[in-house]
C-alpha positions as CSV (number, residue, x, y, z in Angstrom):
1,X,0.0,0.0,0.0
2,X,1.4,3.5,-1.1
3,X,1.8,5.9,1.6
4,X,-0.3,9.3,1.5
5,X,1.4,12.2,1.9
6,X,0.4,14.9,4.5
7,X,0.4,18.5,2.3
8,X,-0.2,20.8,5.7
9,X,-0.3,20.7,9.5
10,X,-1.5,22.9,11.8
11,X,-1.6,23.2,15.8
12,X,-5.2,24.0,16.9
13,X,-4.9,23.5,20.4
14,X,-1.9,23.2,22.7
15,X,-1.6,22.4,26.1
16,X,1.5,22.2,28.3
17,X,0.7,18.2,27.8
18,X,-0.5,17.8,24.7
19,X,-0.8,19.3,21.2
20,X,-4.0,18.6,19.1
21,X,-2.5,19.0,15.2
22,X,-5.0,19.0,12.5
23,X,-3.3,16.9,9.4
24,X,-4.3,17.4,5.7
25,X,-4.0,14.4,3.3
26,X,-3.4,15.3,0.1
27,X,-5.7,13.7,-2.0
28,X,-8.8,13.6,0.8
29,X,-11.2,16.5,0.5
30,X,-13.2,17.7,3.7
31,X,-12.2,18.1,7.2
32,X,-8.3,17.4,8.7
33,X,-7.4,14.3,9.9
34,X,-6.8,15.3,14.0
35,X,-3.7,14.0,16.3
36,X,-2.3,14.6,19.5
37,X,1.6,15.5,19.7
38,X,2.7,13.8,23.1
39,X,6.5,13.9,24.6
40,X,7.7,10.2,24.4
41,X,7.7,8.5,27.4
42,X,9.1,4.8,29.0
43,X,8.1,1.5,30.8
44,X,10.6,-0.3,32.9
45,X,10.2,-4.3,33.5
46,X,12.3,-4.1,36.6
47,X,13.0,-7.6,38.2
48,X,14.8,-8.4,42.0
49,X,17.7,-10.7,42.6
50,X,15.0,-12.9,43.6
51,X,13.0,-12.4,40.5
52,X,10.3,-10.5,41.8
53,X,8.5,-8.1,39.4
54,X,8.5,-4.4,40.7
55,X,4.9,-2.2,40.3
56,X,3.2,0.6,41.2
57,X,-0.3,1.4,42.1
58,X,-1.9,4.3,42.1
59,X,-5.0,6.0,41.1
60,X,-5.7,7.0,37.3
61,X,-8.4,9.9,37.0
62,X,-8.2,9.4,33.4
63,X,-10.3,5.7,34.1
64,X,-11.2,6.6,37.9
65,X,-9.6,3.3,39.6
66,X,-6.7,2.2,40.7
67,X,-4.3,0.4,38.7
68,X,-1.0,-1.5,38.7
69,X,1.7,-0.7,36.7
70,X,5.2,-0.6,35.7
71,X,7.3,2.3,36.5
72,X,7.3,4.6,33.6
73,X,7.0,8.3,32.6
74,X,7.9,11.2,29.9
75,X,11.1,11.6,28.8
76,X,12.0,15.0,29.5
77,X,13.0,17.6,26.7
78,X,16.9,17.4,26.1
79,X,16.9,14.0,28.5
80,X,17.2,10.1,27.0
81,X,15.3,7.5,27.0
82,X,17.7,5.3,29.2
83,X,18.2,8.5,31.8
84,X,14.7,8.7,32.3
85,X,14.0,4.9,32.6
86,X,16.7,4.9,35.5
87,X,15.0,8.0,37.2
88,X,11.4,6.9,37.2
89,X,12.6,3.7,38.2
90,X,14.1,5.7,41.7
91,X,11.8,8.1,41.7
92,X,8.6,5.9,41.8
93,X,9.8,2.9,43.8
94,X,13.3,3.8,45.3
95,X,14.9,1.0,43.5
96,X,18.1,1.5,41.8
97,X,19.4,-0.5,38.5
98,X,22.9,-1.2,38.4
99,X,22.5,-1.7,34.2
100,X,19.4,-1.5,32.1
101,X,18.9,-2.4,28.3
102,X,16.4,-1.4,25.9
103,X,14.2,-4.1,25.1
104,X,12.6,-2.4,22.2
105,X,10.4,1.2,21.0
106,X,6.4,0.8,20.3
107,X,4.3,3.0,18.6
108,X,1.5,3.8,21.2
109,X,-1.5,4.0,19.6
110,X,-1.0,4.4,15.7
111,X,-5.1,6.1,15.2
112,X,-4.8,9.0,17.4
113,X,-0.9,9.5,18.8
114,X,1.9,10.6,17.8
115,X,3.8,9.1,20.3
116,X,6.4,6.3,21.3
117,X,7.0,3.7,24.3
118,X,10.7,2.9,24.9
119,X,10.9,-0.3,27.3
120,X,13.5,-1.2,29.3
121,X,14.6,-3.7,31.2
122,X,16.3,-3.8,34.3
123,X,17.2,-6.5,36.3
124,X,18.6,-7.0,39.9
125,X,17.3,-3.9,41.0
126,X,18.2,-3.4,44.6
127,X,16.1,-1.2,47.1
128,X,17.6,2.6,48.2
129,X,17.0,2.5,51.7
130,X,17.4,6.3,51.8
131,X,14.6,6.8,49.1
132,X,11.1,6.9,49.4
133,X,8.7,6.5,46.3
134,X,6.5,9.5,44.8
135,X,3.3,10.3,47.2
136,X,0.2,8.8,45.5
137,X,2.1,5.7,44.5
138,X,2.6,2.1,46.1
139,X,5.3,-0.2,45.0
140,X,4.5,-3.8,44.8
141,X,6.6,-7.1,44.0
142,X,5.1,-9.8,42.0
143,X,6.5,-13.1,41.6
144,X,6.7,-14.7,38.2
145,X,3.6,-16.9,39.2
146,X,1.8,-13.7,40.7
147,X,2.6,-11.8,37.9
148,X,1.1,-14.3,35.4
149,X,-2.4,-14.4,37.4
150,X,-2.4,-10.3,37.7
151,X,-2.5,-11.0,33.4
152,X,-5.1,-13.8,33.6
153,X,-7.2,-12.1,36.0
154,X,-7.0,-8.5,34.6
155,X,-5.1,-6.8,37.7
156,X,-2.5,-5.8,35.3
157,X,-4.9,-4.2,32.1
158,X,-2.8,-1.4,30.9
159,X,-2.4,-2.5,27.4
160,X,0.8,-0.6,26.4
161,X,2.3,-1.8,30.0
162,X,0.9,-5.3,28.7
163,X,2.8,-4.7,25.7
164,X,5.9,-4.2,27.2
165,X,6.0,-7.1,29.7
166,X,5.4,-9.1,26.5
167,X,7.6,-7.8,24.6
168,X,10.5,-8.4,27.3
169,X,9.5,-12.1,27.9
170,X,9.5,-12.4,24.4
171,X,13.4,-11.2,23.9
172,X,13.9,-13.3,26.6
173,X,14.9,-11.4,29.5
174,X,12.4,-12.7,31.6
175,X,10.1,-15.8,32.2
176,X,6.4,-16.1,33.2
177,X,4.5,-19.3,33.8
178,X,1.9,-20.2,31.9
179,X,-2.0,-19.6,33.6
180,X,-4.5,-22.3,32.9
181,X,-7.6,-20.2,32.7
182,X,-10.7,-21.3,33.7
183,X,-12.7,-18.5,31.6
């Protein structure tokens, strides 16, 4: 399939967040095609000497419920990828990474962002006794077995955060045991 080409952009609404860009095709009559500009941002699969699984929960306005997730956040304008993967890392749960590797870069949602998802993996993390994570957020340790029913029984539903886990056991870097669902 050709590719279409885009003939014009324009920002109609910007927010310190976000940017809502109106795209012309050329070639399509009528109105613009309608984005949002977002900063990139990263997931961490963080794993313990003992091969626990580190998460947060915390609330999400956005879908009014608490969820649990893998440390992640925006990368910061003239920051990296990897820099911010190590600092959310600390920052959310006080757990340090020694090394971390890129496990791969996802488009996030190809309909209405313009946006990517670096994952990273890092394992052996180790606890900073002297840090404490971000207010609002609880860290919690899966096992591999605990980590595989939070999947099965939809504890862990963020679909990009999904993604990522998958994407990591699929390179290899980590192992989950299969669920037999009873659904």
């Amino acid at each position: 399939m050709k590719a279409l080409e885009i003939v014009r952009r324009e920002d109609v609404f910007t927010t310190p967040y976000f940017t809502l860009v109106g795209k012309h095709v050329a070639g399509l009559d009528g109105d613009p095609y309608y984005s949002l500009a977002l900063p990139d941002y990263v997931s961490v699969v963080a794993t313990t000497p003992a091969g626990e699984f580190v998460l947060v929960r915390q609330f999400r306005p956005a879908v009014e419920t608490v969820t649990l997730e893998l440390p992640a956040g925006l990368i910061d304008s003239g920051g990296t990828a990897e820099q911010t993967a190590i600092r959310e890392l600390h920052e959310e749960t006080g757990f340090v990474a020694d090394r971390i590797s890129l496990v791969g870069c996802m488009k996030t949602d190809t309909g209405r962002l313009g946006n990517r998802m670096w994952v990273f993996f890092a394992p052996d993390v180790v606890r900073d006794p002297a840090a404490l994570p971000e207010t609002g957020l609880e860290v919690v340790t899966l096992t591999a077995g605990q980590m595989s029913s939070a999947l099965d029984e939809a504890r862990f539903d963020h679909a990009l955060h999904v993604a990522a886990l998958l994407m990591t056991v699929h390179r290899g870097s980590v192992r989950l045991p299969t669920v037999k669902s009873e659904k």
